[in-house]
C-alpha positions in Angstrom: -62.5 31.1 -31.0 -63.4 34.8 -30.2 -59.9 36.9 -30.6 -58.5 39.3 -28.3 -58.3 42.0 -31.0 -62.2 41.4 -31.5 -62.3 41.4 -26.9 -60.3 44.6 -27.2 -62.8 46.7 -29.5 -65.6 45.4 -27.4 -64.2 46.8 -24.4 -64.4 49.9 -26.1 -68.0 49.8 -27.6 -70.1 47.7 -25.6 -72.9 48.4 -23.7 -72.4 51.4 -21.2 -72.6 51.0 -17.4 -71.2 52.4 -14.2 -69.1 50.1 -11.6 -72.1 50.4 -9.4 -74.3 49.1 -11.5 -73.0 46.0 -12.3 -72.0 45.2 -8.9 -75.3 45.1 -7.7 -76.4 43.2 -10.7 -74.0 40.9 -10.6 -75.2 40.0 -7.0 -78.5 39.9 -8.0 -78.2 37.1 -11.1 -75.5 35.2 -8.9 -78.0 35.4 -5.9 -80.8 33.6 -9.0 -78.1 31.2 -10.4 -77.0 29.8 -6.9 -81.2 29.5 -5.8 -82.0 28.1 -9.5 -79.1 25.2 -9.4 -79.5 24.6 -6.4 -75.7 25.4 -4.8 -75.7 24.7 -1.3 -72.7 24.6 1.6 -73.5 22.1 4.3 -73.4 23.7 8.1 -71.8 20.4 9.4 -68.4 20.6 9.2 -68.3 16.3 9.1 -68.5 17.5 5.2 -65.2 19.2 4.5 -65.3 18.5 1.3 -67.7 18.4 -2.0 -68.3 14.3 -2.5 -71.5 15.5 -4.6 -70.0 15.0 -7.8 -73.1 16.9 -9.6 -73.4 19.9 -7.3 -69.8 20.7 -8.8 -71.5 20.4 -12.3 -74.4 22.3 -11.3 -71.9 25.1 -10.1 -70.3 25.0 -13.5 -73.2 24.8 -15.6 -74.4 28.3 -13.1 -71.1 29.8 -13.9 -71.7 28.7 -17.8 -75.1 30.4 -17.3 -73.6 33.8 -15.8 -71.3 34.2 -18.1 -73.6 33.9 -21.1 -76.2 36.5 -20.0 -73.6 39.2 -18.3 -70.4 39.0 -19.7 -67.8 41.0 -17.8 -66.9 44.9 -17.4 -64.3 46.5 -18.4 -63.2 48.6 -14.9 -61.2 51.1 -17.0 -64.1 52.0 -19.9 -67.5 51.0 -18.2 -68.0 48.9 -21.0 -69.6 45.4 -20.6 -68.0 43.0 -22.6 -70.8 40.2 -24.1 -70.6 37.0 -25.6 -72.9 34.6 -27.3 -73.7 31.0 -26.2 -71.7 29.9 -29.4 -68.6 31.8 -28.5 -68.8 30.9 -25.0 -69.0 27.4 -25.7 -66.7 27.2 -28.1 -64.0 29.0 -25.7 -64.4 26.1 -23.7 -63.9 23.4 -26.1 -60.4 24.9 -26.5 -59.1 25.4 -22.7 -56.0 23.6 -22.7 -55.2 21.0 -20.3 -51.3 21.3 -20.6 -48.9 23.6 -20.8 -45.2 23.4 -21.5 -42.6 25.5 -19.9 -39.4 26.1 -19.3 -36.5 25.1 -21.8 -34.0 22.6 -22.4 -33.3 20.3 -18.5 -35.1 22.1 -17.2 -38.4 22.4 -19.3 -41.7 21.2 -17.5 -45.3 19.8 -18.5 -47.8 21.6 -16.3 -51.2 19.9 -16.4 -54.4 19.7 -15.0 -54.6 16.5 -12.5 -57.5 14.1 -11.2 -59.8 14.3 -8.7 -58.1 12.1 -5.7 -55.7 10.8 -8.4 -52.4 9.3 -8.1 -49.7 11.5 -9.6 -47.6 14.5 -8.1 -48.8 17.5 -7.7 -47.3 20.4 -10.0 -45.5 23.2 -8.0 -44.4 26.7 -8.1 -42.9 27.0 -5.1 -42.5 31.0 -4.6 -42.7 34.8 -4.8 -46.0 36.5 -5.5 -45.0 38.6 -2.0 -42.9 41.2 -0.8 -39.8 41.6 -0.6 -36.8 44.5 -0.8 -33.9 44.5 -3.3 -31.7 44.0 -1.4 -32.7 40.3 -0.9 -34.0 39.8 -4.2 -31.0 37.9 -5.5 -30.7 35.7 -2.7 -33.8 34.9 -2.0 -34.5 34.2 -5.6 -31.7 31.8 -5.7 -32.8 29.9 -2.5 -36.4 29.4 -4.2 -35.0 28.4 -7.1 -33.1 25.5 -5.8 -36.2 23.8 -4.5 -36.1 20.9 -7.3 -39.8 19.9 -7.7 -39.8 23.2 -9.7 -41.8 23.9 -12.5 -42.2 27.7 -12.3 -40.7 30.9 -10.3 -42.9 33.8 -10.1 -41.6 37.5 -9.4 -42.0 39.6 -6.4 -43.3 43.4 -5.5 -41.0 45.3 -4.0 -41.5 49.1 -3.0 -38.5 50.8 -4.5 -36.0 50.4 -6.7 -32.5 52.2 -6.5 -33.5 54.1 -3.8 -36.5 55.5 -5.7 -40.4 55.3 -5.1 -42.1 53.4 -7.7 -44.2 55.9 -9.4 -45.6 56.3 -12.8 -44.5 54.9 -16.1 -41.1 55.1 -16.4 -40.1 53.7 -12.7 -42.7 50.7 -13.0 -41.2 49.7 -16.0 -37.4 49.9 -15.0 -38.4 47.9 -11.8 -40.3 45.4 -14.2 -37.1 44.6 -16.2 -35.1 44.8 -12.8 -37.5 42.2 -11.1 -37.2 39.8 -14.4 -33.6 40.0 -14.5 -33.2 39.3 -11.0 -35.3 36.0 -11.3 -33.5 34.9 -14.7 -29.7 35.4 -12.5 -31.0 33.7 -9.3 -32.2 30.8 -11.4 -28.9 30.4 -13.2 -27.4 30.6 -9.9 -29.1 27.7 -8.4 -28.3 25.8 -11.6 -31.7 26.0 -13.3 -30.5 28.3 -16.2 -34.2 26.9 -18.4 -36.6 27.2 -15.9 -39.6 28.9 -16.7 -40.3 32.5 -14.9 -43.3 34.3 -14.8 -43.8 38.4 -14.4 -45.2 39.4 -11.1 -47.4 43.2 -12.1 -45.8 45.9 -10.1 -48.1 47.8 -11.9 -51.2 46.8 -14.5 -49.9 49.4 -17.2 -49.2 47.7 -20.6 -45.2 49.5 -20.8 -44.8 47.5 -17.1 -45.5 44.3 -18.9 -44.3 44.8 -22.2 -40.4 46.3 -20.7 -40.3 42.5 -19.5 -39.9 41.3 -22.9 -36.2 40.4 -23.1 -34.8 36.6 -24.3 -31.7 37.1 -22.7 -32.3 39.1 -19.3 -36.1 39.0 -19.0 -39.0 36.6 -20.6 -38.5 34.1 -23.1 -41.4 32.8 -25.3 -41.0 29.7 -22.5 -42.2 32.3 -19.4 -45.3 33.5 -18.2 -47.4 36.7 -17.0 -50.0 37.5 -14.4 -52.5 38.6 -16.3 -56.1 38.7 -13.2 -59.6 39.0 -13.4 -60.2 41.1 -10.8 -62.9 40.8 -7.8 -66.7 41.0 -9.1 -65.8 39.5 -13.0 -63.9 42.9 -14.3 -61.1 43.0 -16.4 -58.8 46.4 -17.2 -57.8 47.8 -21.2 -54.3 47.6 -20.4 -54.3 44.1 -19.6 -55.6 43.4 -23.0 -53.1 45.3 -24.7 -50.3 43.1 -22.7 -52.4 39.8 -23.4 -52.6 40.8 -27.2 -48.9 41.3 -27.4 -47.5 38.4 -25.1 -49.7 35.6 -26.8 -48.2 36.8 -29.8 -44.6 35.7 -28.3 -46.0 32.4 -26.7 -46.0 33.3 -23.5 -48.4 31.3 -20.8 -50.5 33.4 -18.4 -52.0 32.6 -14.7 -55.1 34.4 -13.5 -55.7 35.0 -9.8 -59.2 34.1 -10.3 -61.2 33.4 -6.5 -63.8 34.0 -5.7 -64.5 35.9 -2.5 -67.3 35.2 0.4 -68.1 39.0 1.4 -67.8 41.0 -2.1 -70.5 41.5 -4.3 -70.7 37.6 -4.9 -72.6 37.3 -1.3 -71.7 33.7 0.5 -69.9 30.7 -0.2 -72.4 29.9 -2.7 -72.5 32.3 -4.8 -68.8 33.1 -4.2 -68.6 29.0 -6.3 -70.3 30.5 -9.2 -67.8 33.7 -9.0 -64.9 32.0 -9.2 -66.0 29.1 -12.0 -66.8 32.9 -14.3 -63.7 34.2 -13.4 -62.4 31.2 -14.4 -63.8 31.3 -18.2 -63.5 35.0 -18.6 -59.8 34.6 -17.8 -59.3 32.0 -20.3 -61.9 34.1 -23.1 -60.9 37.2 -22.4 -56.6 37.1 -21.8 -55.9 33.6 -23.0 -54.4 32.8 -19.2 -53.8 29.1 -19.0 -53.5 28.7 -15.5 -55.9 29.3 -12.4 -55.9 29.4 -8.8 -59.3 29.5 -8.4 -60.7 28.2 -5.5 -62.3 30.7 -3.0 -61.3 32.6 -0.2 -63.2 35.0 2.6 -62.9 38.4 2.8 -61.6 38.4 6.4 -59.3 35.6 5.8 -57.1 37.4 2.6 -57.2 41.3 4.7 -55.3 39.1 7.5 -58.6 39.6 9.8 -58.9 36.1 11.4 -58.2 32.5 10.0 -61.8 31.2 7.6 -61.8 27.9 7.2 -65.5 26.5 7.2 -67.4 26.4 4.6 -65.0 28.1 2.3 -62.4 25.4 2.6 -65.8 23.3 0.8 -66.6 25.8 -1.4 -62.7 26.0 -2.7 -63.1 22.3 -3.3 -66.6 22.6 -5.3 -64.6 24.7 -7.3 -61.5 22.8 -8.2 -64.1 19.6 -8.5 -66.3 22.0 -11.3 -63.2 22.7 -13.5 -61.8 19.4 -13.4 -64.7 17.2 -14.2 -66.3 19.9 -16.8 -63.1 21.4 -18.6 -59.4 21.0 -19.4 -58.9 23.8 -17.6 -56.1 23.7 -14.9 -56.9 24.9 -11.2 -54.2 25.3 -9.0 -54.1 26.1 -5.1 -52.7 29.3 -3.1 -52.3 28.6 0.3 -52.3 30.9 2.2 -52.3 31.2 6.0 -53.5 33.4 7.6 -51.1 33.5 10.6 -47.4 34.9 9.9 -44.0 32.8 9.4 -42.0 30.7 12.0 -45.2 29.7 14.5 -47.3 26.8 14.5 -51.0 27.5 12.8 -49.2 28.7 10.0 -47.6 25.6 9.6 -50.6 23.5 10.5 -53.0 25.7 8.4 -50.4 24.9 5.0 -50.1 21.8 5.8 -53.8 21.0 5.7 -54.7 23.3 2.5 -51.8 21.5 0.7 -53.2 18.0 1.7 -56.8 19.1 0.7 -55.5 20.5 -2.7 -54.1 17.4 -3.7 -57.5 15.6 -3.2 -59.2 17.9 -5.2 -56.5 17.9 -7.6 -55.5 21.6 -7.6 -51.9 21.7 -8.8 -49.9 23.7 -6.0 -49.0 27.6 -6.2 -46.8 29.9 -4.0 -47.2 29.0 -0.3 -47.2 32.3 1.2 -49.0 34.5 4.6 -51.9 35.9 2.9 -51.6 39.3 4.5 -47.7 39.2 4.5 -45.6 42.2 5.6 -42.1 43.2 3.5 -39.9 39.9 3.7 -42.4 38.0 6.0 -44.8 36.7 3.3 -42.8 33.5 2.9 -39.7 30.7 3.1 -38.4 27.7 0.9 -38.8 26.2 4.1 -42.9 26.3 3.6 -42.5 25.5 0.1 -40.3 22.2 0.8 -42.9 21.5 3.8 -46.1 22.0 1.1 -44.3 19.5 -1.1 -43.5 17.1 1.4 -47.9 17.3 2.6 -49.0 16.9 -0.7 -46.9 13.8 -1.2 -47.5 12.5 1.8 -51.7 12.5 0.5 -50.8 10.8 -2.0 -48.7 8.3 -0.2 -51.4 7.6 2.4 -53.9 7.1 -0.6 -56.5 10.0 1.4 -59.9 10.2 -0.3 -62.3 13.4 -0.4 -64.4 12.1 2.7 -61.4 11.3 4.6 -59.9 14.4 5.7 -62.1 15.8 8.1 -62.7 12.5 10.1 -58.0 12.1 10.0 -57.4 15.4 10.6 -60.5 16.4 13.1 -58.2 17.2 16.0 -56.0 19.9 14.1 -59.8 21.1 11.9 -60.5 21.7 15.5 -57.9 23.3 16.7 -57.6 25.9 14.2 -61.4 26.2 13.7 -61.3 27.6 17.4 -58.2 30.0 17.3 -59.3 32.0 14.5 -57.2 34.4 15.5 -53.7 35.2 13.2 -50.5 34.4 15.2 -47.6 37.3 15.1 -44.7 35.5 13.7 -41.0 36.1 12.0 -39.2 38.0 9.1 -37.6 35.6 6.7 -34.2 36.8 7.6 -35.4 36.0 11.7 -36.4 32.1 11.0 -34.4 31.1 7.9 -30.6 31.3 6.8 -30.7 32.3 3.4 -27.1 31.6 2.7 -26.7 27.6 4.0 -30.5 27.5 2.3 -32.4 26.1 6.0 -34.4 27.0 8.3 -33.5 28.5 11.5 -33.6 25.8 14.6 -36.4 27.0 16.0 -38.5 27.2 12.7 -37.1 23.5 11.7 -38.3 22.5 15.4 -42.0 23.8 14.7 -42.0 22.2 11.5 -41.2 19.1 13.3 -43.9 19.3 15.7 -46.4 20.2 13.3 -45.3 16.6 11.0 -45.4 14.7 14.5 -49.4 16.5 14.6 -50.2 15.0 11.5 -48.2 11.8 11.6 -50.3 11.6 14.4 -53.5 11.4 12.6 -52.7 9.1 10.3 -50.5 11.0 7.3 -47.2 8.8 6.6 -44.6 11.4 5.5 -42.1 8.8 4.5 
């Protein structure tokens, strides 16, 4: 398989070309692929999700396609990075469809799952959002007691002993700080092995690398967030991170959706997007796990709640991987409305359900525009847990959620509109690790919803 010191000097001396450039090539030959294969996203809504077994492995074979003939730029140099059908290929053939984490008790197995399959779902139950230091500890420690566990990911927080995060030095203090902070909250909650993984405060190479630490920071057993970013780029620093990490063992996630609105055009082409994004993450930082699905524009700037077609197109994709790779495709959810009010309970409750059909292992629950300590709550964690098995329990099939679940699909397919909400310090106590009784009394309305239509919780 290609290596990332051979990636690294051809982000230095490929071909030449400006940002501009390949964005609007890039929508041109996704514009061909999804025309060529065929990829289509129904207009009835009665199909929430793919059932078309080989449009998902036309989508991959378009994605194969795309990244064959363009590659992927570098955003830093301007320098496209190319590979050949052989190397392309043969990165694929070596995707890995496990990865262990974690240490001693508390070590994990996280794997890539089947399409409408029988076993739990995987879980990292928080972080990736906001929060300040002075409930980093706490917070951590609540997170970390969830015990479906497999993973705790870092936060971003905006300053660090009283000090803007700016420039080298800062970045990396605040790195070490964040690491050390998850490695104490997990011993607190009694999970001294558990796997954490680096959340970028910044994408310099000193933020990752001041994370390296077996006793206060990462051990060989963590992981980093290493993304492809929007339109197939990648960054130079990231590769100098990626080169050093893999060296230590370390497992890397890729935020790798695709997005209806950018340069990838519609849900269509916005499939193929995140299938590449998927590959070059895998070719071009060695990251092992995805959440890859697809999102719109509007929905991820906290614009309005989309949920038709791209909650289709996010299962194309998840379908794509699984049936053509060992790759392993996880699911954010992410509402769009803000903690402690109902469609942001009924919207996680629904993605979490439909990820578990697809068989998209489950990934930080969290508001997808989220203000400072209002991105998310072990309570949503604990409640995506309890959906997913609850699927599973009920035995739900690919063409059964929209016909169960029409009255909620409806519901928030109307109201597109994101509901104000709660801080977590408002609608959970972080110190008798529960929600508030207001929060617990939406939550219970929003089970009774779906209990309603047909989901047995217990």
């Amino acid at each position: 398989m290609i290596s990332l010191v051979e990636i690294a000097d051809r982000m230095r001396r490929g071909p030449k070309m400006a940002i501009k450039d390949w964005d609007i090539a890039l929508f041109k030959r996704i514009s061909e692929l999804t025309k060529r294969y065929d990829i289509k996203c129904p207009t009835d809504p009665e199909n929430w999700i793919n059932t078309d077994d080989s449009l998902a492995d036309s989508a991959w074979e378009a994605a194969v396609e795309l990244v064959i003939d363009a590659g992927c730029l570098c955003l830093d140099t301007e320098r496209v990075i190319r590979f050949t059908e052989e190397e392309v290929k043969e990165a694929l053939k070596a995707m890995q469809s496990e990865v262990i984490m974690g240490e001693g008790k508390d070590a994990r197995v996280w794997k890539q799952h089947k399409i409408e399959g029988g076993e739990p779902m995987n879980i990292a139950p928080g972080h990736h959002a906001p929060f300040t230091e002075d409930l980093a500890d706490i917070v951590v420690q609540n997170f970390a007691s969830i015990p479906r566990l497999d993973f705790l990911e870092g936060f971003n927080l905006p300053a660090i002993d009283g000090y803007e995060l700016y420039g080298a030095p800062l970045e990396a203090y605040a790195s070490r700080r964040q690491v050390a902070w998850l490695r104490e909250g997990i011993r607190k909650a009694g999970r001294p092995g558990a796997a954490i993984v680096y959340y970028p405060l910044s994408t310099s190479a000193s933020s990752f690398l001041a994370t390296i630490d077996d006793v206060a920071g990462l051990r060989p057993t963590d992981g980093v967030l290493l993304s492809v970013l929007p339109d197939v780029k990648v960054q130079y620093d990231l590769i100098t991170a990626a080169l050093v990490l893999q060296s230590h063992g370390y497992f890397g996630i890729s935020g790798s959706f695709g997005i209806i609105g950018g340069f990838a055009g519609g849900p269509e082409g916005a499939i193929v997007e995140s299938l590449a994004k998927t590959m070059i993450a895998w070719l071009v930082y060695r990251d092992n796990l995805y959440y890859n699905g697809v999102e719109h524009l509007n929905h991820i700037s906290g614009g309005k709640r989309s949920i038709f077609p791209t909650n289709f197109a996010r299962s194309v994709v998840y379908q794509a991987t699984i049936r053509n790779s060992k790759a392993i495709p996880m699911h954010w959810p992410i509402p769009v409305s803000e903690l402690c009010t109902p469609s942001h309970l009924e919207e996680l409750v629904l993605r979490s359900i439909e990820a578990t059909v697809n068989g998209a292992n489950l990934y930080t629950p969290r508001v997808s525009r989220s203000r400072m300590n209002g991105g998310q709550t072990p309570a949503d964690a604990e409640l995506m847990i309890e959906a997913s098995d609850a699927a599973l329990r009920t035995g739900i099939k690919r063409g059964d959620v929209y016909t169960m679940f029409k009255p909620i699909i409806e519901k928030l397919s109307t109201n597109t509109t994101p509901e104000k909400g709660k801080l977590i310090t408002e609608c959970y106590d972080l110190q008798r690790h529960k929600p508030s009784p207001e929060y617990r009394g939406l939550i219970n309305v929003v089970r009774k919803e779906f209990a309603d239509c047909g989901l047995h919780w217990d």
